[in-house]
C-alpha positions in Angstrom: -12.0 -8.1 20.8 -10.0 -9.1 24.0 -10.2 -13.0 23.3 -10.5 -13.1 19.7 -14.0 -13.4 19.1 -14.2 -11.3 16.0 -12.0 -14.1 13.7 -15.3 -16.4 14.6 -18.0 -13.7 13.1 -17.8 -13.5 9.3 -19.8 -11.2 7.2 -19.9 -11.0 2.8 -18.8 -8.3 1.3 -19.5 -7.5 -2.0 -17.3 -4.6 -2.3 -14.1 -5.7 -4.3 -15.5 -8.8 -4.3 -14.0 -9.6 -0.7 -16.2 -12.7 0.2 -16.7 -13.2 3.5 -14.5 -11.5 5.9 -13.6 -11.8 9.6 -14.9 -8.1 11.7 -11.1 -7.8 12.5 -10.8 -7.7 8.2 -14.1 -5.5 8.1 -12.6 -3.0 10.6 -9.8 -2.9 8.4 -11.4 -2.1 5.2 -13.4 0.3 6.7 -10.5 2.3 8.2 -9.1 2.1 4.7 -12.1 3.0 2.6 -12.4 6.1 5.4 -8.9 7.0 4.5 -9.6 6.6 0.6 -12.1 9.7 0.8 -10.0 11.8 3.6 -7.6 12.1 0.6 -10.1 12.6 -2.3 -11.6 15.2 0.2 -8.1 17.0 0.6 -7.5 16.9 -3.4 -10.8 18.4 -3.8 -9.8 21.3 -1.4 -6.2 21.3 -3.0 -8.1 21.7 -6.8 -10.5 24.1 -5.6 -8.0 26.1 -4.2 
């Protein structure tokens, strides 16, 4: 967000246990949780294979 706005909106995550988290954090997470089942995705192909 151009002018910061997203380290004012929190949101609670109960995954992990996070807490409450900034969207900035959220984004994160999701980008990273996205990226966790890309790879379980590709081992799957790779073991099926």
């Amino acid at each position: 967000m151009k002018n910061g706005e997203g380290l004012i909106c929190k949101t609670t995550m109960t995954v992990n246990e996070l807490g409450k988290i900034n969207v900035y954090e959220y984004i994160y997470f999701l980008s990273l949780h996205a990226q966790r089942h890309i790879t379980q995705m590709k081992n799957n192909e790779l073991e099926n294979n």
